[in-house]
C-alpha positions as CSV (number, residue, x, y, z in Angstrom):
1,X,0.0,0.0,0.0
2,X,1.2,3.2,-1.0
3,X,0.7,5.0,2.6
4,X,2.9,2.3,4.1
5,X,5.7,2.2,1.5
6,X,6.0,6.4,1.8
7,X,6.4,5.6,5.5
8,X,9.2,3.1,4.8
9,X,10.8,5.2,2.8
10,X,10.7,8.0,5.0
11,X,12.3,6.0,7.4
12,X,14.8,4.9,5.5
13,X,14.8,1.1,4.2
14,X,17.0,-0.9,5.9
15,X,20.7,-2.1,4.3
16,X,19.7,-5.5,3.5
17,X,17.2,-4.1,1.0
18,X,19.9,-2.4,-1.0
19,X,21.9,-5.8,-1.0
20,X,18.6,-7.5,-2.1
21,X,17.9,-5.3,-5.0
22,X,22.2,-5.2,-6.1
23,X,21.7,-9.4,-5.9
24,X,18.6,-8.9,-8.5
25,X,19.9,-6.9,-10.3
26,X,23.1,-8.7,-10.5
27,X,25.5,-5.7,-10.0
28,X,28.3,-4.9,-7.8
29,X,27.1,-3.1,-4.6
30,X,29.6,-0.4,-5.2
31,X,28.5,-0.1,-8.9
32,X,24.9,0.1,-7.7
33,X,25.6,2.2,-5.0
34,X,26.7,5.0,-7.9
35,X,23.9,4.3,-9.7
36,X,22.1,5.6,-6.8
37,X,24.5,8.2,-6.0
38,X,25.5,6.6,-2.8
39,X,29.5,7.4,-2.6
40,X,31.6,5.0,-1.6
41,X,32.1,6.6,1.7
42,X,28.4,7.0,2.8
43,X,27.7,3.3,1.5
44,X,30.0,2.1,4.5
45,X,28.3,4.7,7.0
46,X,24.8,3.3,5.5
47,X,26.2,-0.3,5.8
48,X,27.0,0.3,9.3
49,X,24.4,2.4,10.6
50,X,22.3,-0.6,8.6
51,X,19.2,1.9,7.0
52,X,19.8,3.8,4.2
53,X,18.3,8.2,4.0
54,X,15.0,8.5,3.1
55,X,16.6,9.6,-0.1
56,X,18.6,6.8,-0.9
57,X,15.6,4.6,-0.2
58,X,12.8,6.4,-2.8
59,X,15.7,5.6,-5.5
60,X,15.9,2.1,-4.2
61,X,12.3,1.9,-4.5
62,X,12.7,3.4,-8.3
63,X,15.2,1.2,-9.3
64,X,12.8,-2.1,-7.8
65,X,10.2,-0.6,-9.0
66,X,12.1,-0.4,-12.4
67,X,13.3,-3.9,-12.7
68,X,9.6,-5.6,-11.5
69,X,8.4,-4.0,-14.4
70,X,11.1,-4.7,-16.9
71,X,11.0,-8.7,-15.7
72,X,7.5,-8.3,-16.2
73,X,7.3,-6.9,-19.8
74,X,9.7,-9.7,-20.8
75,X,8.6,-12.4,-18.8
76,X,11.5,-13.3,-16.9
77,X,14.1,-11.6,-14.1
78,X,17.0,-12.2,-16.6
79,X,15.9,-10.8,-19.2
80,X,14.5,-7.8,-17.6
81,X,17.5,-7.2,-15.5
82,X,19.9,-7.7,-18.9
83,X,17.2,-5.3,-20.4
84,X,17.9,-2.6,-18.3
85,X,21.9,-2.9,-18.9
86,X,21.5,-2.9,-22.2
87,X,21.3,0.6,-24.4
88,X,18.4,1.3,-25.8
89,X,17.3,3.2,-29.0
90,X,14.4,4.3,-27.2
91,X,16.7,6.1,-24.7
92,X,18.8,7.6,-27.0
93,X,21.2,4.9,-26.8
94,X,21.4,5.3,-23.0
95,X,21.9,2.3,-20.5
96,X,18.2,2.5,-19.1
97,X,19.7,2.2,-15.0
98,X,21.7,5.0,-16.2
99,X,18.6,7.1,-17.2
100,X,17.1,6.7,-14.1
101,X,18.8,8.5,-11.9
102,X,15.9,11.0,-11.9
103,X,12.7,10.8,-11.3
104,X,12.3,11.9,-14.3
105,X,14.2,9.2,-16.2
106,X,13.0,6.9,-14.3
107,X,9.1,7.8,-15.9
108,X,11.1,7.6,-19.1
109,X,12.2,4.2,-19.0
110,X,9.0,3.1,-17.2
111,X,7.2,4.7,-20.0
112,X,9.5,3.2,-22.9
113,X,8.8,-0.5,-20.7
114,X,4.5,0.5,-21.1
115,X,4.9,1.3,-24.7
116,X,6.9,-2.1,-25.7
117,X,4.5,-4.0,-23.2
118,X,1.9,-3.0,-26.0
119,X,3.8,-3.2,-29.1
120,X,4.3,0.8,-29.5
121,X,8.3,0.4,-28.9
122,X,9.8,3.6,-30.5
């Protein structure tokens, strides 16, 4: 419910949710962590304190959100995940984690998912 994830986030998730989303994803944590503009520094402070800024934890929730999506418009984890690795055309010829570091991207490459979902890929 969207009520109790905004109270999560606000929070801050804990640590092991970060870990959780680098093992789906299949990245490095410290690769992941920069995707998410965590520096290296802070991601051993998170790591320690174990709970991420409420920040840190809204991208987390992006970049899930990102990946359920992607594993659902091609029907598997893998290929979603390799998906959003991968530049697309769609993007500009921009790696699709890359583009959403913003908010904004992020609606990009969630729309770009949508629009392939129903065979309008462009």
């Amino acid at each position: 419910h969207p009520t109790h994830l905004i109270r999560r986030i606000e929070k801050g998730l804990p640590f092991p949710e970060l870990e959780a989303l680098r093992k789906n994803l299949d990245l490095p944590l410290e690769q992941l962590a920069s995707k998410l503009s965590i520096s290296r520094a802070t991601l051993h402070r998170r790591k320690t304190a174990g709970r991420l800024s409420p920040d840190e934890s809204d991208k987390l929730i992006r970049f899930s959100g990102l990946l359920e999506h992607a594993a659902s418009v091609f029907s598997n984890l893998e290929r979603g995940r390799a998906w959003l690795k991968f530049p697309q055309y769609g993007l500009g010829g921009v790696v699709p984690l890359d583009y959403a570091k913003t908010e904004i991207g992020a609606r990009e490459v969630d729309n770009l998912l949508g629009r392939i979902d129903y065979g309008v890929y462009s």
